[in-house]
N, C-alpha and C positions, 0 to 999 in steps of 0.2 A: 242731908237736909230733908223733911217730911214735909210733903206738900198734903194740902186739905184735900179728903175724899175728893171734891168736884174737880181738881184735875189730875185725878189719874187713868181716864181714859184717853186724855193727851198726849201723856206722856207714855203711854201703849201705842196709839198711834204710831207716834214718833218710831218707836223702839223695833213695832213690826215691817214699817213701812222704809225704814232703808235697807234691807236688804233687796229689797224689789229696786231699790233704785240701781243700787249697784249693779245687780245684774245686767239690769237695761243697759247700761254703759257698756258690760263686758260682749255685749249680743255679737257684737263685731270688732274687736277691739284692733284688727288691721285696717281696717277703713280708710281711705284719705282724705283728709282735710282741707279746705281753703289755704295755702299759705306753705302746702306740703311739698316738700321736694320730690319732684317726679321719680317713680320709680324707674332704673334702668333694665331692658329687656330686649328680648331677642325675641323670632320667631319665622317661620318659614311663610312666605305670601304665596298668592294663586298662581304664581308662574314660575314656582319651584325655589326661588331664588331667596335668601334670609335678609330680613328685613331687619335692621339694629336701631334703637333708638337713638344710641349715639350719635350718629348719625347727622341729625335732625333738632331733637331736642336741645335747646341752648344755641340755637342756631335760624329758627325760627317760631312761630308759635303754631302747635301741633294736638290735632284733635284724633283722640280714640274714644272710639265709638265700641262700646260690644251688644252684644245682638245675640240673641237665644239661638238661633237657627237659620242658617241659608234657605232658600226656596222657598218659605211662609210668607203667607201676609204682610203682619207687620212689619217685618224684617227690608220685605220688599220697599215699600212704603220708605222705610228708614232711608235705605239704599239710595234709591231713588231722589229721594229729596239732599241728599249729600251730591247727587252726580247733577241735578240741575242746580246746583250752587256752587259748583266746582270753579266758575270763571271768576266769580266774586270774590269766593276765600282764596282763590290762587294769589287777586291781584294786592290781598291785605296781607300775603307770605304765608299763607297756612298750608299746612300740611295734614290730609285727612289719613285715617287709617281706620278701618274696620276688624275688630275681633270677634271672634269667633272659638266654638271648640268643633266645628266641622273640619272636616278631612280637606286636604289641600283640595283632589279633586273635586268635589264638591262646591269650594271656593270659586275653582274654573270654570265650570259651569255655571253659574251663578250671576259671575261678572259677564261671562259673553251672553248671556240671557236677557240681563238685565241693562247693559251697554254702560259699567260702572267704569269710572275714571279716574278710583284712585286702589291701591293697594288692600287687600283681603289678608288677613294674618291666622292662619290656621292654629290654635291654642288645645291642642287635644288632649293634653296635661289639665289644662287648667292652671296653670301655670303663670302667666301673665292678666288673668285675671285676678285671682287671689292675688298679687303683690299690689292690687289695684284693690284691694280688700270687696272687690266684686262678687256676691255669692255664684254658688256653682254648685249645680248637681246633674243628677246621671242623664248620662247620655240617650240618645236614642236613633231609630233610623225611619223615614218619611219616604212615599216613594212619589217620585215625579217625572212626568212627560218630556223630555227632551229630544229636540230633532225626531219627533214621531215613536222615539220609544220610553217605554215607562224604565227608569232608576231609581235604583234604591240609593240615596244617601245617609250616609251611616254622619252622626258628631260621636264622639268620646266623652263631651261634658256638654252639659247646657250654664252660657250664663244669664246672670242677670242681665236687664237691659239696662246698662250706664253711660253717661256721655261725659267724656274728659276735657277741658281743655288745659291745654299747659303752656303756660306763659314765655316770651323769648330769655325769660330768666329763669325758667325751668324749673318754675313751681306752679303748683295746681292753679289755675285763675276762676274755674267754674267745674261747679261738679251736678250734674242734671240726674236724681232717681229716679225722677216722675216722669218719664220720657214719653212726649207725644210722636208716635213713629216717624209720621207724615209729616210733622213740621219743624223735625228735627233742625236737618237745615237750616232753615230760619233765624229756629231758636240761637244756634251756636253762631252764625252769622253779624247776628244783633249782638250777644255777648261777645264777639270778638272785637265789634265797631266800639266795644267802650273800654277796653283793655288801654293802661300802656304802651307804647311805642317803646323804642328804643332811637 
């Protein structure tokens, strides 16, 4: 079919302009979704001991949290706001959990510092986040004051900052990129008060 001179820079548009779209789609194409069946996973927590989703998931409703780095600011903040909300999400059946790509040690440290109250999951693989389609890149190591001496903490990966939560039917109910560190909490809190029950 020959369309008239004045629309064929239209039809150019058109022609250049979805391969940009597709792309965008493929940017992440493990991602999780609203509606997505939780991924199942393992990992070692700050007092040695392996944490299994199985566990938990399908069994209560269950928030992961990941966090770029133990010991920082924000991180803190995050933390922090998940452990003064702990009696709250306790008494609605939640179950909080923290990832990370920091070293278990490090973990440990972290929570007796910080007087956290639920579970630290050390991901040094990067492992459990990527099946969370969470980005991840290189690692690094930050040093910090503990009990009067200065530590180097070493992570293996850095992730993004993502907030999960996963429904007692054990699919995705809320997925937070824009993460406010500090009112983390809150935020997942108020999202959990509008969930289904069982």
């Amino acid at each position: 079919m020959r369309f008239p001179r004045r629309f064929t820079p239209l039809v150019l548009l058109v022609t250049v302009g979805l391969p940009c779209t597709q792309a965008r789609a493929q940017e992440n194409p493990t991602a999780l979704k609203m509606g997505d069946k939780a991924p199942v996973f393992q990992a070692v927590a700050d007092g040695g001991q392996l944490w299994k989703s199985a566990d938990h998931v399908g069994k209560k409703t269950v928030v992961v949290y990941f966090y770029p780095a133990a010991m920082t600011g924000g991180c803190t903040k995050q933390a922090c706001s998940f452990r003064d909300n702990r009696t709250k999400l306790d008494k609605l059946g939640v179950v909080v959990v923290g990832v990370s790509g920091d070293r278990v040690g490090n973990l440990k440290a972290f929570k007796a510092a910080n007087r956290l109250n639920f579970p630290l999951l050390a991901d040094s693989s990067g492992a459990v986040a990527k099946a969370f389609g969470v980005p991840v890149g290189a690692g690094g190591t930050i040093t910090r004051a503990i009990d009067g001496k200065d530590v180097q903490l070493t992570r293996d990966v850095t992730a993004a900052r993502r907030t999960f939560i996963i429904g007692e039917d054990g699919k995705v109910a809320f997925i937070e990129t824009e993460v406010n560190p500090a009112g983390d909490g809150e935020a997942v809190l108020a999202a959990v008060q509008k969930l289904p029950r069982k």
